[in-house]
C-alpha positions as CSV (number, residue, x, y, z in Angstrom):
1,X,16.0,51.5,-44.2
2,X,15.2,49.1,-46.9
3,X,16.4,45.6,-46.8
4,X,17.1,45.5,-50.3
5,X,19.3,47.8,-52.6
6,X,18.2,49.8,-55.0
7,X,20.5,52.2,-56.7
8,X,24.4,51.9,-55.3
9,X,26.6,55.2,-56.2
10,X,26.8,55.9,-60.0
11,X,30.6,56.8,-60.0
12,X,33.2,53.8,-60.6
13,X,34.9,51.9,-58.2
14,X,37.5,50.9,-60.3
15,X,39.3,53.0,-62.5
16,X,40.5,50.9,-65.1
17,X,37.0,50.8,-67.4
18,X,37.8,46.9,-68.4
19,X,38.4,46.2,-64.7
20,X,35.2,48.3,-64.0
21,X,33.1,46.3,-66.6
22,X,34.3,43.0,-65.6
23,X,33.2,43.5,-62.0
24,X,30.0,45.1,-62.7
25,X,29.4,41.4,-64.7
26,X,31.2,38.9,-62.5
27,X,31.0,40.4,-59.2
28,X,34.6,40.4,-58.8
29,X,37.8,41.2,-60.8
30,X,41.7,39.8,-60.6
31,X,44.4,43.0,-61.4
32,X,48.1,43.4,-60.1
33,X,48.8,45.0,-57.2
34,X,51.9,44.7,-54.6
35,X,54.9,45.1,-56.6
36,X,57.5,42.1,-54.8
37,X,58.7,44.5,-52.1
38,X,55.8,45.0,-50.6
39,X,54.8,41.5,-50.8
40,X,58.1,40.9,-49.4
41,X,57.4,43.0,-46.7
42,X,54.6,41.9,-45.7
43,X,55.9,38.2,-45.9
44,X,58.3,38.8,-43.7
45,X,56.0,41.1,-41.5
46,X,53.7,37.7,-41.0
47,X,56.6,35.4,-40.3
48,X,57.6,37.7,-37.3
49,X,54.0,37.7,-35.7
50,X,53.5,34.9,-33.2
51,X,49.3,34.5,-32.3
52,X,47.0,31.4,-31.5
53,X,45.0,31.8,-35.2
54,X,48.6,31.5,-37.0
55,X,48.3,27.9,-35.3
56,X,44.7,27.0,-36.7
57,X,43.9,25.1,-40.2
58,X,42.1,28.6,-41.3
59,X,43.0,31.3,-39.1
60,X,42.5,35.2,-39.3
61,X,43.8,38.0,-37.2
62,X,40.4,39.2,-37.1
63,X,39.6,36.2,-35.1
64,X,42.0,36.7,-32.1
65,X,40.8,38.4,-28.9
66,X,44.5,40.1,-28.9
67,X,43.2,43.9,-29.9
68,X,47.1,45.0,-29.8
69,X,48.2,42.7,-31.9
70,X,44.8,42.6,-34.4
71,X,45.7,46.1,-34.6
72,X,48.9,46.1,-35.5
73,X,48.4,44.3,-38.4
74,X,45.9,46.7,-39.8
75,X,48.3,49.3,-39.2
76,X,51.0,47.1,-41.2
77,X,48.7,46.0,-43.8
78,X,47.1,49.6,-44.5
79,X,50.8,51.0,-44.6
80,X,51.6,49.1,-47.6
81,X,48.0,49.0,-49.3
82,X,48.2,52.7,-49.2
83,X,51.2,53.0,-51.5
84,X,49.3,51.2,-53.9
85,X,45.5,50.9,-54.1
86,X,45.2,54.4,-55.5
87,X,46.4,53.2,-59.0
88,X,43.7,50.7,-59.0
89,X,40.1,52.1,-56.5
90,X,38.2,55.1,-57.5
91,X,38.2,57.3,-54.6
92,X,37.3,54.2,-52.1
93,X,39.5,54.4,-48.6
94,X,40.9,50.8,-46.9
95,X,38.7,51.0,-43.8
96,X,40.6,48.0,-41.8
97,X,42.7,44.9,-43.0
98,X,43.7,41.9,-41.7
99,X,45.9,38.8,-42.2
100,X,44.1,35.0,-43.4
101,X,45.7,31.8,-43.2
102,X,45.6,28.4,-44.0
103,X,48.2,25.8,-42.1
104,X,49.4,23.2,-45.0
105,X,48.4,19.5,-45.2
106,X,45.6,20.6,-42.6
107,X,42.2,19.0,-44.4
108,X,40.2,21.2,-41.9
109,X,40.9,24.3,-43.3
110,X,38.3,24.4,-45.9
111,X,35.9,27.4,-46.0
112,X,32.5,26.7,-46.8
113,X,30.4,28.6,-48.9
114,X,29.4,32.1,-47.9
115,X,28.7,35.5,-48.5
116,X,30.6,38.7,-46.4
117,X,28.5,40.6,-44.3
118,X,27.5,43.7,-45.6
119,X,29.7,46.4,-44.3
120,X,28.0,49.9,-45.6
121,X,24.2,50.3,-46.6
122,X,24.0,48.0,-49.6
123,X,21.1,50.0,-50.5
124,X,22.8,53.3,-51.4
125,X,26.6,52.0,-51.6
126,X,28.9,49.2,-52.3
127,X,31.9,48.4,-50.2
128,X,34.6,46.5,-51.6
129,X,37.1,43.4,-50.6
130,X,40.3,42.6,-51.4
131,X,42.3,39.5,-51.1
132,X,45.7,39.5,-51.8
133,X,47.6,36.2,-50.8
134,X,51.5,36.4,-50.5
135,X,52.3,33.3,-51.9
136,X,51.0,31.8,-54.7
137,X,47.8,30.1,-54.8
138,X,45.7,27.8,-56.7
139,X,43.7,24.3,-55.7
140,X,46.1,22.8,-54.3
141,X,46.8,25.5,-51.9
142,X,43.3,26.7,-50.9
143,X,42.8,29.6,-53.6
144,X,39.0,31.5,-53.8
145,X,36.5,29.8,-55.0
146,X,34.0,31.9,-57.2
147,X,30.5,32.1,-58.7
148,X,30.5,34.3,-61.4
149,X,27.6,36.8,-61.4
150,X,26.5,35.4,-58.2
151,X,26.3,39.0,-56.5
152,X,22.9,39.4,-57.8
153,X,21.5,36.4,-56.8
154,X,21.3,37.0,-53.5
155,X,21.1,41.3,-52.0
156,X,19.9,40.2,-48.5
157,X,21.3,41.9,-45.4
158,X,24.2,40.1,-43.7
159,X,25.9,39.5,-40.4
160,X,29.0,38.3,-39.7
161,X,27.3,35.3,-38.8
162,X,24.6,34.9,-40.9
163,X,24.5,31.4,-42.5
164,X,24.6,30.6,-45.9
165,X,20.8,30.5,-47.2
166,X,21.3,28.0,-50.2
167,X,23.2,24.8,-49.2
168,X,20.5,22.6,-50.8
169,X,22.0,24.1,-54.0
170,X,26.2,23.6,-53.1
171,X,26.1,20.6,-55.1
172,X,24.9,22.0,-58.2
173,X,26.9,25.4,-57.7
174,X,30.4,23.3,-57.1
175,X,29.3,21.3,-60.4
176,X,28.1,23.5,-62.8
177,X,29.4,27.4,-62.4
178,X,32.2,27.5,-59.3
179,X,35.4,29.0,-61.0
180,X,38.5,28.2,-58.9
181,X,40.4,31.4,-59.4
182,X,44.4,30.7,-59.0
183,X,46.7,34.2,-58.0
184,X,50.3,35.1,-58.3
185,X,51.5,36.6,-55.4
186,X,50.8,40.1,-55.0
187,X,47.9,40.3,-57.2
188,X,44.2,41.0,-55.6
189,X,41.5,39.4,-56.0
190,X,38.7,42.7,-55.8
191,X,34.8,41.7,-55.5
192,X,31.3,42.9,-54.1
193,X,30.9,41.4,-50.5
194,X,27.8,39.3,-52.0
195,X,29.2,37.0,-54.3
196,X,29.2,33.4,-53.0
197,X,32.5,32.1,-52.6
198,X,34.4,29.5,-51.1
199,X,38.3,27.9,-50.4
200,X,39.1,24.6,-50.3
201,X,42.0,23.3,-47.7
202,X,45.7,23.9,-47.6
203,X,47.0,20.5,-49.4
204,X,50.5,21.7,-50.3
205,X,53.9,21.8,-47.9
206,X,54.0,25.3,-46.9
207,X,51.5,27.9,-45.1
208,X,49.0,30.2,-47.2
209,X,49.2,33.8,-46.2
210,X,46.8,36.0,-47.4
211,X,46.9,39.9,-46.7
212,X,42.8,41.4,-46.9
213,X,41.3,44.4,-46.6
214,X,37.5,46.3,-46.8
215,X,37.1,49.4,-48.5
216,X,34.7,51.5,-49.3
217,X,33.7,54.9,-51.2
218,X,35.2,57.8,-49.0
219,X,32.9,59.4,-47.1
220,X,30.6,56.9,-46.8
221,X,30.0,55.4,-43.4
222,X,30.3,51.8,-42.4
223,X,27.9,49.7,-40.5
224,X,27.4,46.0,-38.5
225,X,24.9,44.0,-39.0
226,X,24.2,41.9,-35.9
227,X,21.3,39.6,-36.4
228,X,19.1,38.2,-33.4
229,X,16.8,35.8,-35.2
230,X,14.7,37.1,-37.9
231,X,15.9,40.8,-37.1
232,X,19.0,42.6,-38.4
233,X,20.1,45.3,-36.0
234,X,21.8,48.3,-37.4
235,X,25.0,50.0,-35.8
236,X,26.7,52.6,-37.0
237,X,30.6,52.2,-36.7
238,X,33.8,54.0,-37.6
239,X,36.7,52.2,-39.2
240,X,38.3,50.8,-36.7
241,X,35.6,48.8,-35.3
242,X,36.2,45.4,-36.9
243,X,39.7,45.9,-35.4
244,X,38.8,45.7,-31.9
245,X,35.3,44.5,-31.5
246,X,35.7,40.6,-30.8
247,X,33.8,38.3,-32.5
248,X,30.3,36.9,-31.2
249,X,29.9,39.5,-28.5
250,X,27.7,42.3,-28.4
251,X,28.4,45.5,-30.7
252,X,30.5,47.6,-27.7
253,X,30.8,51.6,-28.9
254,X,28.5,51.2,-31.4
255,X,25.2,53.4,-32.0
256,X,22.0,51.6,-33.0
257,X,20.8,53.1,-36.3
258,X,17.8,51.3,-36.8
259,X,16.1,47.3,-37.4
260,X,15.3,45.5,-40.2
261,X,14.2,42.0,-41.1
262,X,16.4,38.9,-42.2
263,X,15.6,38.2,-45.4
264,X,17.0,36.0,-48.0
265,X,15.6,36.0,-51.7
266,X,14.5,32.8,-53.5
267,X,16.5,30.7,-55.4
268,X,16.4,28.1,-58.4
269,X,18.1,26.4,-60.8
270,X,16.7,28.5,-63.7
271,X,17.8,31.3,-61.9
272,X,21.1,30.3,-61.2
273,X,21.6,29.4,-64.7
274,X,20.9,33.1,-65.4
């Protein structure tokens, strides 16, 4: 296995071309997509759940060591996304989903600048994620935070817990080239699992739900990255792995594929400035 990507799959992974283009460039792409049933649906799907993240300043089903519950809401969640996503994915498949939150007038709830873990072998393929919040969003409310581009800045492997390799930089990347991104409700916000990105707190009066989901080309296999130091090892899952394996604890069910090294590549303020 190689640490860094080469070539990723040459078909599109969106299938409007404008949508397509703009994602190759940015690293992610806002379209519509839940009409206001579903959103109402899954509105009033959240509201009925009752779980000890929906009581945290950022929470995420994903997060809870309730597997009957965390799976529940990927069954929900993939329900709904199914009557939809084909109108906007190229033959990619939602793998799992899950609910985010932010509690309102909750300062702690800020999400600090990041990259996803890589969830398929970013050498060969490219999954996708999609956030979707179910109420309106913007600064006030915690929306993303963005750096345009900044998917090939960084093609490292990634664990769930693999820290954020450039915080010397945060200052100049919140100055000069973060793009708040502000949603409707019902619209998704689609991007490569490398760009950096961040949310600020919950400031306003009510609580920010946000339905997400990975996908990722059909047929392609997904993997975890668990990282023990400078090493990155390998597993190979099925889909429902993120829904039941619980955070921070050893990979249970999964087969070991292979090692690689941590690696991070350089950056610099020329190179950020592109």
């Amino acid at each position: 296995m190689d640490s860094h990507p080469t070539a990723l799959q040459p078909r599109p992974r969106l299938l409007d071309a404008r949508l397509e283009q703009d994602l190759e460039r940015d690293g992610y792409v806002v379209a519509p997509l839940l009409d206001a049933a579903a959103v109402s649906r899954l509105r009033a799907f959240f509201d009925g759940l009752d779980s000890d993240v929906h009581h945290q300043a950022f929470g995420s089903s994903l997060q809870s060591r309730d597997i009957e519950y965390r799976q529940a809401v990927d069954r929900e969640l993939k329900a709904v996304f199914a009557l939809h996503t084909g109108r906007l994915f190229n033959r990619y498949r939602v793998c799992f989903a899950n609910f985010t939150l932010k509690q309102p007038r909750n300062l702690l709830g800020e999400m600090p600048f990041h990259q996803d873990p890589a969830f398929v072998d970013e050498t060969r393929y490219q999954s996708l994620g999609l956030w979707c919040p179910l109420v309106d969003v913007d600064v006030e409310n915690g929306c993303l935070c963005a750096v345009p581009g900044s998917h090939n800045l960084n093609r490292g492997p990634r664990g769930p817990f693999t820290s954020f390799p450039y915080e010397d930089f945060v200052p100049l990347i919140r100055e000069r080239y973060l793009r708040p991104v502000p949603m409707k409700a019902g619209e998704a916000f689609v991007f490569c699992q490398k760009v950096f990105h961040t949310s600020g707190p919950n400031r306003g009066g009510a609580t920010r739900p946000v339905a997400t989901a990975l996908l990722a080309p059909e047929g392609v296999p997904l993997r975890f990255y668990h990282q023990r130091g400078d090493t990155m090892e390998v597993y190979a899952v099925d889909d429902l792995f993120y829904t039941r394996h619980i955070l921070g604890s050893e990979p249970q069910g999964a087969t070991l594929i292979g090692t690689i090294d941590y690696t991070y590549e350089p950056l610099s303020a020329e190179r950020l400035a592109g």
